[in-house]
C-alpha positions as CSV (number, residue, x, y, z in Angstrom):
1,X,-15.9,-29.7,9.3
2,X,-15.6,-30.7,13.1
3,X,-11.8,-31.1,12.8
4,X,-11.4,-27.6,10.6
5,X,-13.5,-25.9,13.1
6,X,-11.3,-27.5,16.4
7,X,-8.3,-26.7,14.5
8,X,-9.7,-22.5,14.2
9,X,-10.2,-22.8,17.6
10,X,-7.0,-23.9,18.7
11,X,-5.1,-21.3,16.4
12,X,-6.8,-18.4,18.1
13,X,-6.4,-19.6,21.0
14,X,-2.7,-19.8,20.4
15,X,-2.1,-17.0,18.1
16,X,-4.4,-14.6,19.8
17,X,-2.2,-12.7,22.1
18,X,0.2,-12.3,19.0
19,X,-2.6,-10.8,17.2
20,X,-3.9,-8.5,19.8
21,X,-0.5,-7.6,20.2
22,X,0.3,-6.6,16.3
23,X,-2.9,-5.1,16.4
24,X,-1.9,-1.9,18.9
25,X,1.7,-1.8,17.8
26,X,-0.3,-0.9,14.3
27,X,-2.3,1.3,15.8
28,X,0.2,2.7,17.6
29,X,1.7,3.7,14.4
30,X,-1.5,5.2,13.1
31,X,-1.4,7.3,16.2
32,X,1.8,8.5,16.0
33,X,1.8,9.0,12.5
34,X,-1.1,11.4,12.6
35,X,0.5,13.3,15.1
36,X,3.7,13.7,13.2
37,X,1.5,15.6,10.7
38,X,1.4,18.7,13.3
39,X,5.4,18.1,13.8
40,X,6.2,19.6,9.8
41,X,6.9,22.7,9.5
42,X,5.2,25.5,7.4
43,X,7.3,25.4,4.6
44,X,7.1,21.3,4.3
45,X,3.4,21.7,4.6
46,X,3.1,24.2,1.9
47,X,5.3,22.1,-0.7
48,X,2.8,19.3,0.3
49,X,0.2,21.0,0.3
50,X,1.1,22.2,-3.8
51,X,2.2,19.3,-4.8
52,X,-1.8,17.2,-3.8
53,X,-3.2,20.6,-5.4
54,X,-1.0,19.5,-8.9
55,X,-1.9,15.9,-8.4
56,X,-5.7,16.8,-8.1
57,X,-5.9,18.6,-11.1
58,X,-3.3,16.7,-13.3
59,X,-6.2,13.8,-12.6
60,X,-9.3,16.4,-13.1
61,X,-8.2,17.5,-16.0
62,X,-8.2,14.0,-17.6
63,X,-4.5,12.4,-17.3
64,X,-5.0,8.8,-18.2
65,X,-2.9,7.0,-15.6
66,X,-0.9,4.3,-16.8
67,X,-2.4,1.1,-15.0
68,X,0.0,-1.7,-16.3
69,X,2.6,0.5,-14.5
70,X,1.0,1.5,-11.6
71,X,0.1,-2.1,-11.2
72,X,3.7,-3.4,-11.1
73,X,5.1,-0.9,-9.1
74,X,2.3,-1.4,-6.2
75,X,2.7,-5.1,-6.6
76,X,6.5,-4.7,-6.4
77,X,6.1,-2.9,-3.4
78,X,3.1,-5.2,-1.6
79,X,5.8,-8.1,-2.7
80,X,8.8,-5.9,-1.3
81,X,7.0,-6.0,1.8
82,X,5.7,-9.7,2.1
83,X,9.0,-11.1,1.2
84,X,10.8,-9.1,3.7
85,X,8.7,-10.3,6.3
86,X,8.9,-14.0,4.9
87,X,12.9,-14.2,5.7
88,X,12.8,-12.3,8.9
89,X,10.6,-15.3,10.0
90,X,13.2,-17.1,8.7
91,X,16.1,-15.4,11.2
92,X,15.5,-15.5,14.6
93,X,17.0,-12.0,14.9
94,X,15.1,-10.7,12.7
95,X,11.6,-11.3,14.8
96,X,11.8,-7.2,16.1
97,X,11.9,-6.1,12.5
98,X,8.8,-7.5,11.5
99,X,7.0,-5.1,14.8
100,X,9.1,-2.3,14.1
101,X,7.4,-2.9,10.1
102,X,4.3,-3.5,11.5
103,X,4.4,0.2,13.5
104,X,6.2,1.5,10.3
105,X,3.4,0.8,8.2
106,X,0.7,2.2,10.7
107,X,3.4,5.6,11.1
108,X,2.4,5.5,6.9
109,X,-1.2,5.5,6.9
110,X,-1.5,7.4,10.3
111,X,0.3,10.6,8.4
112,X,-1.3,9.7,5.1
113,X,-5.0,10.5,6.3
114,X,-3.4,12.7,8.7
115,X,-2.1,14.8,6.8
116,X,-5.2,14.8,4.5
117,X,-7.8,15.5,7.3
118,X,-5.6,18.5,8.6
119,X,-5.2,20.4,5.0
120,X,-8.6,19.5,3.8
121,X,-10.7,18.9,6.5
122,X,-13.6,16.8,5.4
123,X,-12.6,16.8,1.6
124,X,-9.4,15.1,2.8
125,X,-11.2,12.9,4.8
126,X,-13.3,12.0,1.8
127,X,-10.2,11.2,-0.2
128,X,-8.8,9.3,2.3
129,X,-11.6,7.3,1.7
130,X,-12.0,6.5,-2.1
131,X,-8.4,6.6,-2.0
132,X,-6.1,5.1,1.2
133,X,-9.0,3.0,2.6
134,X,-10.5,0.1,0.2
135,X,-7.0,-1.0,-0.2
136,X,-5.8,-0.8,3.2
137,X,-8.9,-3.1,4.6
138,X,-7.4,-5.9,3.2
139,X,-3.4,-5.0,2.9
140,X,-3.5,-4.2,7.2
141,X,-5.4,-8.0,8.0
142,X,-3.1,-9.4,5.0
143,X,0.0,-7.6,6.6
144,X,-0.6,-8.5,10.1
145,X,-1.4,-12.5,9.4
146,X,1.7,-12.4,7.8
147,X,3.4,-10.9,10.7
148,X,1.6,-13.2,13.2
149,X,2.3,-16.4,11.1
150,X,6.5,-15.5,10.6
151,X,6.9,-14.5,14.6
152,X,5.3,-18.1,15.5
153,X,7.3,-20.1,12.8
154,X,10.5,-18.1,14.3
155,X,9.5,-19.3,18.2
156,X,8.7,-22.7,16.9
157,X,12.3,-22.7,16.0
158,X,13.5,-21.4,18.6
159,X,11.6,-23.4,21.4
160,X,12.1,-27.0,19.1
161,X,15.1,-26.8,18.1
162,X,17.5,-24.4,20.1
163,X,15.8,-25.1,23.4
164,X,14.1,-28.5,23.1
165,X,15.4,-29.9,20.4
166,X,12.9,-32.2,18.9
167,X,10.8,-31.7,16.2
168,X,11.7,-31.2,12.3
169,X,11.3,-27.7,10.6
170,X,10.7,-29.2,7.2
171,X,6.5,-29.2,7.2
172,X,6.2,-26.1,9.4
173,X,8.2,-24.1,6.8
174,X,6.3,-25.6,4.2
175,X,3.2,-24.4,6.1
176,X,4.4,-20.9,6.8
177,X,5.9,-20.7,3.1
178,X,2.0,-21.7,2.0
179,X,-0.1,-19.1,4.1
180,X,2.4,-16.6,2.8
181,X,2.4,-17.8,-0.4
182,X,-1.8,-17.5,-0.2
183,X,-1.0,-14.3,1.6
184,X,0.8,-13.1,-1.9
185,X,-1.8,-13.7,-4.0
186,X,-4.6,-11.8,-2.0
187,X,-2.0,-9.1,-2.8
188,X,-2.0,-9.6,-6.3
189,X,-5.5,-9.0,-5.9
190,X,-5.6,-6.1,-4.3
191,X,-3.1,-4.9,-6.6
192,X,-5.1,-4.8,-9.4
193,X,-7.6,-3.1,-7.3
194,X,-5.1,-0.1,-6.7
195,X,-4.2,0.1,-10.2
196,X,-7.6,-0.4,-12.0
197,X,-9.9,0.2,-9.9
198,X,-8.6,3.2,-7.3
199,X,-8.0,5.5,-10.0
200,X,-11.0,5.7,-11.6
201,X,-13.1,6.4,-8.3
202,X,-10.2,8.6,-7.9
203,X,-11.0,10.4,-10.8
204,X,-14.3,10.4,-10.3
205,X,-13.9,11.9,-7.0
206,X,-11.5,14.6,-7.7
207,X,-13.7,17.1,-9.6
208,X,-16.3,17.4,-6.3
209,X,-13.3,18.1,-4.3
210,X,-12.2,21.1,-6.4
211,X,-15.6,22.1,-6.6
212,X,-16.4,22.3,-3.3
């Protein structure tokens, strides 16, 4: 317990900079994407605007969504993701595309709730939270460990065995493939969340925001 505890300290203390770091590129993203909302035009506004109006009541009037596909195609994506980020750690060059994902996916929830807020004030609001925040409380810590965890496995190569030389790269990787591999299966998880769970409060939802 000692050791584990010594071990947690001496990860954050490494790690921690990385993390902050992540941390406000993401939100950085969420900034930016909520101000692209003001940058649409009328027009692209209007065709958004119809087509949450058609989604609303397609779910209020009962549409069964079909949760075996919804489930694989979130989980293909979550995976998409995850994997991406995986083999970027893997390349050296590839340690600025994991950041410029990391922003990318705070640009995407930024305009999501955005865009939600501005067309329905509070209502969108309270979609945005039944619907874009469960999910994302675990998928942003989730995305951002696996972030954090390929940039340090792509500087250990660097410094150990570009610059120093020493060192083998055998039971790092196997570390860095296991947290991500752990990382994977929280994302299963919340997979079957989105799926199963999402569109029921969804649909639960829905009705008091046409009512109101």
């Amino acid at each position: 317990m000692l050791n584990w505890s010594a071990n947690m300290r001496l990860y954050m203390k490494e790690h921690l900079p990385l993390y902050i770091f992540i941390s406000v590129l993401f939100v950085m993203g969420v900034i930016f994407g909520a101000l692209m909302v003001n940058a649409l035009s009328i027009d692209q506004k209007q065709e958004m605007t119809d087509f949450l109006g058609s989604f609303f009541h397609t779910i209020d009037q009962g549409a069964d969504l079909d949760g075996k596909e919804s489930f694989l195609q979130v989980f293909g994506l979550h995976m998409k993701w995850m994997v991406l980020i995986w083999i970027l750690g893997l390349t050296i060059i590839g340690l600025p595309l994991i950041l410029i994902l990391d922003f990318l996916k705070g640009v995407f929830v930024g305009f999501t709730v955005g865009y939600l807020v501005a067309q329905l004030s509070w209502k969108g609001m309270l979609f945005a939270l039944v619907s874009v925040a469960p999910q994302n409380l675990i998928i942003i810590p989730v995305l951002i460990i696996s972030s954090v965890t390929a940039i340090s496995f792509s500087i250990y190569i660097v410094k150990n065995r570009f610059i120093q030389r020493k060192g083998t790269v055998s039971q790092p990787f196997m570390a860095y493939s296991m947290v991500t591999l752990s990382l994977m299966c929280l994302m299963f998880g919340i997979s079957l969340f989105e799926a199963f769970v999402s569109s029921v409060i969804m649909k639960w939802v829905t009705p008091m925001l046409l009512a109101l």
